[in-house]
C-alpha positions as CSV (number, residue, x, y, z in Angstrom):
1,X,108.7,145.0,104.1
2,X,108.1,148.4,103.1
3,X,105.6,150.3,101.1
4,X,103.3,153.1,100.9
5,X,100.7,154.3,103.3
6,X,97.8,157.1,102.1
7,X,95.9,159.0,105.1
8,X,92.8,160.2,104.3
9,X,90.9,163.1,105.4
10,X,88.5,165.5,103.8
11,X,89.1,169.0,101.9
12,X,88.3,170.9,105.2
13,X,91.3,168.9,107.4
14,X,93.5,167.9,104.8
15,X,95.9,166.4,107.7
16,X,93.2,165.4,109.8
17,X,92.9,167.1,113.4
18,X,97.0,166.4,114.3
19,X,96.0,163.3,116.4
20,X,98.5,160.8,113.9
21,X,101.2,163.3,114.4
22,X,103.8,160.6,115.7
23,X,102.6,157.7,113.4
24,X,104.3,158.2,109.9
25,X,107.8,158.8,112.0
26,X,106.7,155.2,113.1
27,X,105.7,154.0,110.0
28,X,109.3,155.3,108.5
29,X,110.9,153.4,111.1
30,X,109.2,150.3,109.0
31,X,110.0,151.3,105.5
32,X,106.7,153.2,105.1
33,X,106.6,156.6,103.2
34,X,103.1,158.4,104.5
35,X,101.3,161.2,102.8
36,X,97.7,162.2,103.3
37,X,94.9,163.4,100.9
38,X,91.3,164.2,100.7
39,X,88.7,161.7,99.7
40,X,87.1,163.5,97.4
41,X,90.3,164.9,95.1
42,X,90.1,163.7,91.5
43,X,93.6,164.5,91.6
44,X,94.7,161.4,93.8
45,X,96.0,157.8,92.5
46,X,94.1,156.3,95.2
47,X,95.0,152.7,93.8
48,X,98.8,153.3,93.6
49,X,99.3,153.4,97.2
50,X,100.2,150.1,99.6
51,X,97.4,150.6,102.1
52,X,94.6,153.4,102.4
53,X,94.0,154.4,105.6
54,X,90.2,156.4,106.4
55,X,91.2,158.6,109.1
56,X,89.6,162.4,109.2
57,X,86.8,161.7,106.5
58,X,84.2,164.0,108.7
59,X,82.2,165.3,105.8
60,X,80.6,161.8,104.6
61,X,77.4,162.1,106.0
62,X,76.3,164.5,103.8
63,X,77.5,162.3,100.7
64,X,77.0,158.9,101.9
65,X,76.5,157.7,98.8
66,X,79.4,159.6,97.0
67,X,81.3,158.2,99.9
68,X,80.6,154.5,99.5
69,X,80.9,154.3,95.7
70,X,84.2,155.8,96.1
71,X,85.3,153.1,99.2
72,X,84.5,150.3,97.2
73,X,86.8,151.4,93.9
74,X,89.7,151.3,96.5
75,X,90.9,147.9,96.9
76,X,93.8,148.5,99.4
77,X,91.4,150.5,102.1
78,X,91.8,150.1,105.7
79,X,89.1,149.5,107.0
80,X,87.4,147.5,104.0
81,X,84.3,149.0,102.0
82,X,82.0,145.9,103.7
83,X,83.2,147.3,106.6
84,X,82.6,151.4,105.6
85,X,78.9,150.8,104.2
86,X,77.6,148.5,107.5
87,X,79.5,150.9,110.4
88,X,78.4,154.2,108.7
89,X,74.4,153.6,109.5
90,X,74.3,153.2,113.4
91,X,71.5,151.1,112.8
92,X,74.3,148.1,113.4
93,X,73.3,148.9,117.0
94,X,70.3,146.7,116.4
95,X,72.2,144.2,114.4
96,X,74.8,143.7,117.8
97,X,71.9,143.9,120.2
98,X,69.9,141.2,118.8
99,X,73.8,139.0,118.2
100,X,73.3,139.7,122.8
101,X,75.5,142.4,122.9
102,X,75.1,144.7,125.7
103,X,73.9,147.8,123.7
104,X,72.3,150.8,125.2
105,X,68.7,150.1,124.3
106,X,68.0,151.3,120.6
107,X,64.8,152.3,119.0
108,X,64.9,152.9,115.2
109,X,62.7,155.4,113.9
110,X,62.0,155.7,109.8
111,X,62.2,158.9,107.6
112,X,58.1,157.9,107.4
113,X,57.4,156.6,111.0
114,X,55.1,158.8,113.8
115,X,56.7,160.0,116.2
116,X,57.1,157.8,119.2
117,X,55.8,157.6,122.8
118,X,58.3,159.6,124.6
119,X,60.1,158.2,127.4
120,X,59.5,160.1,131.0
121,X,63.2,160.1,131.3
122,X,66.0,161.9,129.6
123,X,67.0,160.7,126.3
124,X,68.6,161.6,122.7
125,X,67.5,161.9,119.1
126,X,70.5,160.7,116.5
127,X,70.8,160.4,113.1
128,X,71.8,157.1,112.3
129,X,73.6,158.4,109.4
130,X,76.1,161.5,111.0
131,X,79.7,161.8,112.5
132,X,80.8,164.5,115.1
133,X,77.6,164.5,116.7
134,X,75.8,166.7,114.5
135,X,72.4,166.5,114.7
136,X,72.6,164.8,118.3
137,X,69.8,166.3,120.8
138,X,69.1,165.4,124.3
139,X,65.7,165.9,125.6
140,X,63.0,165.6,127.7
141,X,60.1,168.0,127.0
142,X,58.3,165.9,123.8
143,X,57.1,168.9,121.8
144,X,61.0,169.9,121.4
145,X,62.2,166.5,120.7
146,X,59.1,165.9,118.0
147,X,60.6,168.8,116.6
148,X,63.8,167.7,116.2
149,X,62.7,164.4,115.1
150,X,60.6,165.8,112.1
151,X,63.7,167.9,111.3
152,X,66.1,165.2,110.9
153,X,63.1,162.9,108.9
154,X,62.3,166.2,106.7
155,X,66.1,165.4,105.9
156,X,65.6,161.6,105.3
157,X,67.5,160.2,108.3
158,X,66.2,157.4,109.9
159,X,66.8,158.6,113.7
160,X,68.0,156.5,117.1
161,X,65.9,157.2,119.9
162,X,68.1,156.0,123.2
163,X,67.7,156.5,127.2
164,X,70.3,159.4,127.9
165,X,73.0,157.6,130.3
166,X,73.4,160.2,132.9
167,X,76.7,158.3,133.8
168,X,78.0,160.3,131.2
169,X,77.8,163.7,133.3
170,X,80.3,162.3,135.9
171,X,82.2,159.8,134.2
172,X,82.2,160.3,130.1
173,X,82.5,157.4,127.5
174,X,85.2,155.3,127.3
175,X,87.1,154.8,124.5
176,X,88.6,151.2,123.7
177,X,90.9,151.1,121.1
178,X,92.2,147.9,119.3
179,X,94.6,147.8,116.2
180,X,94.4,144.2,113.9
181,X,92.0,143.3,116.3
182,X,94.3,143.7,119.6
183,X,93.5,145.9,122.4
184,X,96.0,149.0,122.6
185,X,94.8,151.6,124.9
186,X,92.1,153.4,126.3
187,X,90.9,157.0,126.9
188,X,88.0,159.0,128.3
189,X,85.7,161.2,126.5
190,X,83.6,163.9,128.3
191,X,79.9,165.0,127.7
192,X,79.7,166.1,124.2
193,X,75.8,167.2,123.8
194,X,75.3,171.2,123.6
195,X,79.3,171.8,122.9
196,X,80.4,173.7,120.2
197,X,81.5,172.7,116.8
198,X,85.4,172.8,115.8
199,X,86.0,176.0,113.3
200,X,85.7,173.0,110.8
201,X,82.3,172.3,111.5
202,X,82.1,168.9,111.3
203,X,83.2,167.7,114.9
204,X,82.4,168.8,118.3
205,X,85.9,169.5,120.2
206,X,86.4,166.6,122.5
207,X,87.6,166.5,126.5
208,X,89.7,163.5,126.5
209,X,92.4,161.9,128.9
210,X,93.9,158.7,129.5
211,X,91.8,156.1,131.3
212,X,92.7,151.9,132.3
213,X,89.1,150.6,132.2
214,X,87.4,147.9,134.0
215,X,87.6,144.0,133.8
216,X,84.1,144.6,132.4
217,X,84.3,147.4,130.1
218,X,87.3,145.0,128.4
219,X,85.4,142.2,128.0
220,X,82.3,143.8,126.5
221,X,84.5,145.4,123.7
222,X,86.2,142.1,123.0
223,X,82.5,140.6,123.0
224,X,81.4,143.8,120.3
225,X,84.4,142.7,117.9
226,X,83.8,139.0,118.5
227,X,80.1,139.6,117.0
228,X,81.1,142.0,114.3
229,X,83.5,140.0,112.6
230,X,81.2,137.8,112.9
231,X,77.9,139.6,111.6
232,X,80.9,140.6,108.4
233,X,81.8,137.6,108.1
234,X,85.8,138.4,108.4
235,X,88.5,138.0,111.3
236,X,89.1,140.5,113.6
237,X,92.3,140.7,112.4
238,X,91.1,142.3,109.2
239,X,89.8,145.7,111.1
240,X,92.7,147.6,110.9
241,X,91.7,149.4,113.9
242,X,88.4,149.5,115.7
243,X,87.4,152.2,118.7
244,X,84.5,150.7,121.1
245,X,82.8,153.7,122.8
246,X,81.0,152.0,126.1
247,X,79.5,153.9,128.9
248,X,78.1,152.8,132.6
249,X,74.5,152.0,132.6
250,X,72.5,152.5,135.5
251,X,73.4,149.3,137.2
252,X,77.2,150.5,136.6
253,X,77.5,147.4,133.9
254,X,78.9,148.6,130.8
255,X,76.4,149.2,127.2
256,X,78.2,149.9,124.1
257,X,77.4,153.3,122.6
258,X,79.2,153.0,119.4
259,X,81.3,151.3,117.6
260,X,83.6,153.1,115.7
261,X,85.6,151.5,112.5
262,X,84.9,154.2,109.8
263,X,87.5,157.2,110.9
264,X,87.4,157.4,114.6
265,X,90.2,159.7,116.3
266,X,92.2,157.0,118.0
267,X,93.5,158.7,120.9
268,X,97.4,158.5,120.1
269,X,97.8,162.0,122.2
270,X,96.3,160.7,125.6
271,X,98.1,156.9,125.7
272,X,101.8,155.6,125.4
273,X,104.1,156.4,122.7
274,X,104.6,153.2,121.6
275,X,100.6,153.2,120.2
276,X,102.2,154.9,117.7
277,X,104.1,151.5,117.1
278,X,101.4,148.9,117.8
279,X,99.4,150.9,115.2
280,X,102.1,150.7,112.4
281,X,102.6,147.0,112.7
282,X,99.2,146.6,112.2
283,X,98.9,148.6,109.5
284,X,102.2,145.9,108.4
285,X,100.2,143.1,109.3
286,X,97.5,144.1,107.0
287,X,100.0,144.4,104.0
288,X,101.1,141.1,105.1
């Protein structure tokens, strides 16, 4: 089999941020020819290629809507537009908790709601709509975080209110990462909250290195791709890839953070080179 494979990143990283570097060599190797483009450019036959592949599309936030009309007028896109339009509102987080997924505990907050009761313990403010972590605030003196809140509904978001996991000081996120619904690898991902943006602007630069998680961690990632495809109504096999961020609550059991099937930097520069390979036969198994 061979065919043609589209990457696709925004205007502001055309190539994405260099994390694929050694996948269209492995790709060739299959018969694949692998260009990129930007989302957005009128220019691009999106339709004439074998599989599109959302990898760096950082700037959808802002253009949700743009975004989505535009996933679902490309009929070869990896992951599907179902998938785009449910994983791009982080209120899913609910959806999983309520399928008895371990989440970390989630309170939605509407563009129109009052501000809530404030825990007494650390926590963050997210917009369920955002990538990068823009607009991510971490907080415990109310007046601040009220502030913050009635910036992001000024704005229209409807916002996630979460218990800060201080495991995330000392051990970071971990980062499951499964291609056609198979684990691959996994990597670690340091504190984010209060680091800088890229020169982009539309990610916060990452601390990341190679991790082998727990029995646990595992099985709670298979669990969050068990219910999704199931919530979707698809096979796991469909998800071209999937990235399960999970961190150590504090009884050390693992809660799912996020759940990453949009464009997730896939961590091909902190595991084995033969990710490279798992990734392009599931990017053949998809054609298949």
């Amino acid at each position: 089999m061979s065919g043609s494979a589209l990457f696709v990143a925004c205007s502001a990283l055309p190539e994405g941020d260099g994390d694929e570097h050694a996948v269209p060599d492995a790709l060739a190797d299959l018969g694949f020819k692998t260009r990129w483009a930007a989302w957005d450019d009128t220019t691009v036959d999106f339709g004439a290629a074998d599989i599109v592949v959302l990898r760096a599309t950082w700037d959808y936030a802002e253009r949700r809507d743009e975004f989505l009309s535009w996933t679902e007028a490309v009929p070869t896109l990896a992951n599907a537009a179902q998938v785009v339009r449910w994983n791009t509102d982080k209120s899913y987080l609910a959806e999983l908790g309520d399928a008895g997924v371990a989440v970390v505990p989630t309170t939605l907050i509407a563009p129109d709601d009052q501000a809530p009761r404030w825990p007494k313990a650390e926590f963050v403010l997210k917009p369920a709509v955002g990538a990068g972590s823009r607009g991510t605030g971490r907080f415990t003196d109310g007046d601040a975080a009220a502030a913050h809140l009635a910036g992001l509904q000024a704005d229209g978001h409807t916002v996630l209110l979460q218990p800060y996991q201080s495991s995330v000081d000392s051990e970071g996120e971990t980062a499951l990462v499964f291609f056609g619904g198979v684990y691959s690898h996994a990597f670690s991902k340091a504190a984010m909250l209060g680091r800088e943006l890229d020169e982009s602007g539309l990610y916060v630069t990452e601390k990341l290195a190679p991790v082998q998680p727990t029995a646990a961690f595992r099985a709670l990632a298979e669990d969050a791709l068990d219910a999704t495809a199931a919530l979707l109504g698809i096979l796991r096999a469909e998800l071209l890839y999937a990235r399960v961020d999970l961190v150590a609550g504090p009884d050390g059991r693992p809660s799912l953070l996020e759940l990453e099937l949009v464009e997730p930097s896939l961590g091909f520069r902190q595991t084995d080179p033969a990710a490279a390979w798992r990734f392009a036969s599931a990017v053949r198994q998809q054609l298949a």
